[in-house]
N, C-alpha and C positions, 0 to 999 in steps of 0.2 A: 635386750641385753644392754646394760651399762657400758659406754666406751671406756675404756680405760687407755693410758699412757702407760706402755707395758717396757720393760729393756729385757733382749736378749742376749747373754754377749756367747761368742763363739755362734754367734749368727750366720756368719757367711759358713759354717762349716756345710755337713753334710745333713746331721739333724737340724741344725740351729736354723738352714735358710728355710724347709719345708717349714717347722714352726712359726718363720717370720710371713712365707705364704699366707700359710692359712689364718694366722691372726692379723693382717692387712686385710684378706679376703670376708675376715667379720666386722672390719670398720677402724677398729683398734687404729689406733697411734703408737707405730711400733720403731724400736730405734736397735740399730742393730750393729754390736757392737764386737770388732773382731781386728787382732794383729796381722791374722792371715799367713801365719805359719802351717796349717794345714787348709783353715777354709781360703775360698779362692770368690771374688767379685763375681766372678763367673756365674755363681752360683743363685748370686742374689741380683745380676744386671739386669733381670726384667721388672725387679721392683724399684726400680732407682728415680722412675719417673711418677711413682704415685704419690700422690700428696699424706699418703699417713705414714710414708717409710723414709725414715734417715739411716743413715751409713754414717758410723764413726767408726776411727781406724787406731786401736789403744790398746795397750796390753794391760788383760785386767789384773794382773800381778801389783799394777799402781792403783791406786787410789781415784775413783770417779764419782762423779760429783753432778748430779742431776737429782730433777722430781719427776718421781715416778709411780706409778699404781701398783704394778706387779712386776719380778725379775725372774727371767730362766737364767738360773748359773747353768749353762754348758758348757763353759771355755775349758776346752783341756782336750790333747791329743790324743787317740782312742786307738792306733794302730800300734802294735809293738814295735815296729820301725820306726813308727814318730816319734813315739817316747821313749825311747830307747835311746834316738840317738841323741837328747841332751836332758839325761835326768834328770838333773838338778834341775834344772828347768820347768821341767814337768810337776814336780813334786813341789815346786813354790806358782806354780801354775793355779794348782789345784787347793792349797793352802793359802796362800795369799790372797789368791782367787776369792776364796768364804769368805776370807776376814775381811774382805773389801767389801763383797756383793752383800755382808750381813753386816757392816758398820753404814751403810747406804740403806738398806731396806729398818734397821732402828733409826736412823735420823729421817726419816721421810714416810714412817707405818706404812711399808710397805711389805705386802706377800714375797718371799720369795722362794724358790722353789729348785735344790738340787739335784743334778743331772749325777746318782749316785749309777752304780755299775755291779753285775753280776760278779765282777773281778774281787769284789771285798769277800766272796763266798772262799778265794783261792782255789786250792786241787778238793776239791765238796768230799768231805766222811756222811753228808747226806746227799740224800736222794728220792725223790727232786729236793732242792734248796726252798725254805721255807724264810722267812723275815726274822724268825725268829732264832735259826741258826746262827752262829756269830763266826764262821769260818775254819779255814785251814789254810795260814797265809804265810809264806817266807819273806819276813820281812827285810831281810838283805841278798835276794835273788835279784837276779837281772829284771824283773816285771814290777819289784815292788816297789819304786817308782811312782807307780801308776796305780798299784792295789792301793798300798799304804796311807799315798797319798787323797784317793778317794774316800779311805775309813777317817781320816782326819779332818776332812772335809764333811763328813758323815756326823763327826764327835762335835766340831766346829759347829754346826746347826742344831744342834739340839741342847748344847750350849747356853748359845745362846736363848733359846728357846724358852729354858729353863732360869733364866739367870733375868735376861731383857724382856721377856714376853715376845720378842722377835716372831712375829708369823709364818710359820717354815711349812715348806712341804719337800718330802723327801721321797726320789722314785730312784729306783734301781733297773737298771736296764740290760735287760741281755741282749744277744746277737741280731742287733738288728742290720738290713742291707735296701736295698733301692736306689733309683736314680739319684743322683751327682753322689756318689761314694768316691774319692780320691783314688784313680788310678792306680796309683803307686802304694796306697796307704799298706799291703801287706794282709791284710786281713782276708779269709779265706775267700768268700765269695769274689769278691771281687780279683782277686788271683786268679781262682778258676775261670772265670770269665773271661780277663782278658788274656791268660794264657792260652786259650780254647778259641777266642777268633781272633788271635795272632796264629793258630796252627801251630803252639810250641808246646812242651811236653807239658802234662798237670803236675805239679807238684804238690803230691802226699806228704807231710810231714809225720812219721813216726808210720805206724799198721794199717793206719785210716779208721780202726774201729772208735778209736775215741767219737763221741757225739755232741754234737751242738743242737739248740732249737734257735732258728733262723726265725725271725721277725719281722716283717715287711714293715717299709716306715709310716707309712699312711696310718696303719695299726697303732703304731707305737706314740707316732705323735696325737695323735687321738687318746690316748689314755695320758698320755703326760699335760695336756687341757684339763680333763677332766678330776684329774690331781689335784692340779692347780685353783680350779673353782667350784672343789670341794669344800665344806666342811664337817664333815664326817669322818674323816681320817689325815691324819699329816705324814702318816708314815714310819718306818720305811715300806715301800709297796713296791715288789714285782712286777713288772711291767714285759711281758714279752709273750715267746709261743712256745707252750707246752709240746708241742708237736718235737719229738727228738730223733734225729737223723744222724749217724754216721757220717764220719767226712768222705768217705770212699761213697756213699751214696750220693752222696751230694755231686762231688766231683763226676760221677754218670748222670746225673740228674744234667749237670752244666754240658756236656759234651754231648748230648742229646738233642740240648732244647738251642744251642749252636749250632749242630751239622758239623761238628770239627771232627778231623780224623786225626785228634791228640792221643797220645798214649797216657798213661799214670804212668809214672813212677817214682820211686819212696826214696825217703831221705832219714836222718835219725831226726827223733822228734826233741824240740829246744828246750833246753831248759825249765823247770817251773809250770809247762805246760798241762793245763786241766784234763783228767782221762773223759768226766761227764760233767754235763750242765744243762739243766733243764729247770723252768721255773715252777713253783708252786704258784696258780694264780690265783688260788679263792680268796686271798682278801682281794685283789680287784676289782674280781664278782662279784663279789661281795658288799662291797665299799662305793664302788667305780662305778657296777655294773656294766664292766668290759670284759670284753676277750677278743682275741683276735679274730679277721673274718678271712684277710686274705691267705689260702694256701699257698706251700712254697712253690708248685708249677706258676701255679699264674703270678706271682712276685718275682720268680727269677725270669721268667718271660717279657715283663717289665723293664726291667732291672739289664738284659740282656741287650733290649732294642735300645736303651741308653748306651749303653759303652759303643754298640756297633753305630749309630750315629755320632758319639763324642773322642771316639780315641782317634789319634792323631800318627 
């Protein structure tokens, strides 16, 4: 394998530091670039001493200025509390975000590759969601923000693509969870979780029948590689687990595989909020030749012995 001098920004977060992992772990010269409005140092301080990993500390809403071989656009806040609580924010996050990471990858032919989201699907009229769906999206709800802003970020890559010859790879990612998830971030697994070994009640939002397919990261960052150093497809590509689960199973699933004597119980469900979401994956299969391997017992099992070793 060819080394390359790759940039990830939103590095430190929760996907971006696993990616910086495993691409230091293949030799790679990796620079990892994050504000740290959600990702946290924490995340990335056992690579801070290897000789192919840098730590830049920048909000890629401005303008950055390096050579590079290949870039992960991740930066952008993924929990509805995060980006909820400053949208504008979020929304020139994620748009500023392109226009930088795709004015940097034409000046330097460089790959790069956006961190698109299952959220551009909105409340899905299909089922499962295909690539080639183009949504069901409120674009002045409380979430769109973050939907909106991903599809422009989406329109922004292909763009260029189309206009600069820009090298783009575009993956769309559902529910993924695993170790260093942000505590607080809101997001269900990690709720249940550490609502369940705090001993406090689980909070359902809405019936609990609404369904997710939960994604282990190991999975997911694995397919977002091989994305990347494809050339067979640019995208947009599905990236997650077809496996679909109720949030009420889930929530037993977590109070199970914790030992908590939490109770459930319901809340009205927010705004915006998707009833189903499950990925079509056969272009992956297809294209990638991925699918996911790890089930959700043995990911939330993972994912569990993190928070009970990291919560404070």
């Amino acid at each position: 394998m060819k080394m390359k001098r790759i940039l990830v920004t939103g590095g430190a977060g929760f996907l971006g530091s696993h990616l910086c992992e495993r691409l230091t772990e293949q030799g790679h010269d990796v620079i990892c670039l994050d504000n740290y409005f959600t990702g946290r140092k924490k995340n990335v301080e056992h690579l801070i001493d290897k000789r192919n990993f840098e730590l830049m500390r920048h909000d890629v809403a401005f303008p950055i200025y390096l050579e590079v071989d290949q870039i992960y656009s991740l930066a952008c806040p993924a929990s509805p509390i995060h980006y909820q609580y400053n949208a504008v924010k979020t929304i020139k996050t994620s748009v500023m975000g392109a226009i930088n990471v795709l004015g940097l990858a034409k000046r330097v032919k460089a790959r790069v590759l956006q961190a698109s989201t299952s959220e551009v699907y909105g409340d899905p009229q299909e089922h499962p969601q295909k690539e080639t769906y183009w949504g069901n999206v409120n674009p002045i709800g409380l979430r769109s923000c973050y939907d909106e802003g991903k599809r422009v970020a989406e329109t922004l890559f292909f763009d260029y693509h189309r206009m600069n010859n820009v090298d783009i790879r575009v993956i769309r990612i559902f529910n993924t969870y695993g170790p260093r998830m942000h505590p607080n971030d809101g997001r269900v697994v990690s709720n249940f979780i550490v609502q369940a070994l705090r001993g406090n009640d689980i909070t359902i939002y809405g019936d609990g029948e609404q369904t997710r397919s939960f994604c282990y990261v190991d999975d997911l960052i694995e397919g977002m590689m091989r994305l990347m150093n494809t050339d067979s497809v640019i995208g947009p590509v599905n990236v997650g687990n077809p496996g679909e689960f109720t949030i009420k199973q889930l929530a037993e699933q977590v109070i199970y595989f914790t030992g908590s004597k939490s109770k459930i119980i319901y809340k009205p469900l927010p705004s915006d909020d998707p009833r189903q979401r499950r990925p079509d994956i056969s272009l992956a299969k297809e294209k990638l030749g991925w699918e996911p391997v790890v089930p959700l017992n043995e990911g939330l099992i993972k994912t569990i012995e993190y928070f009970r070793d990291n919560l404070e």
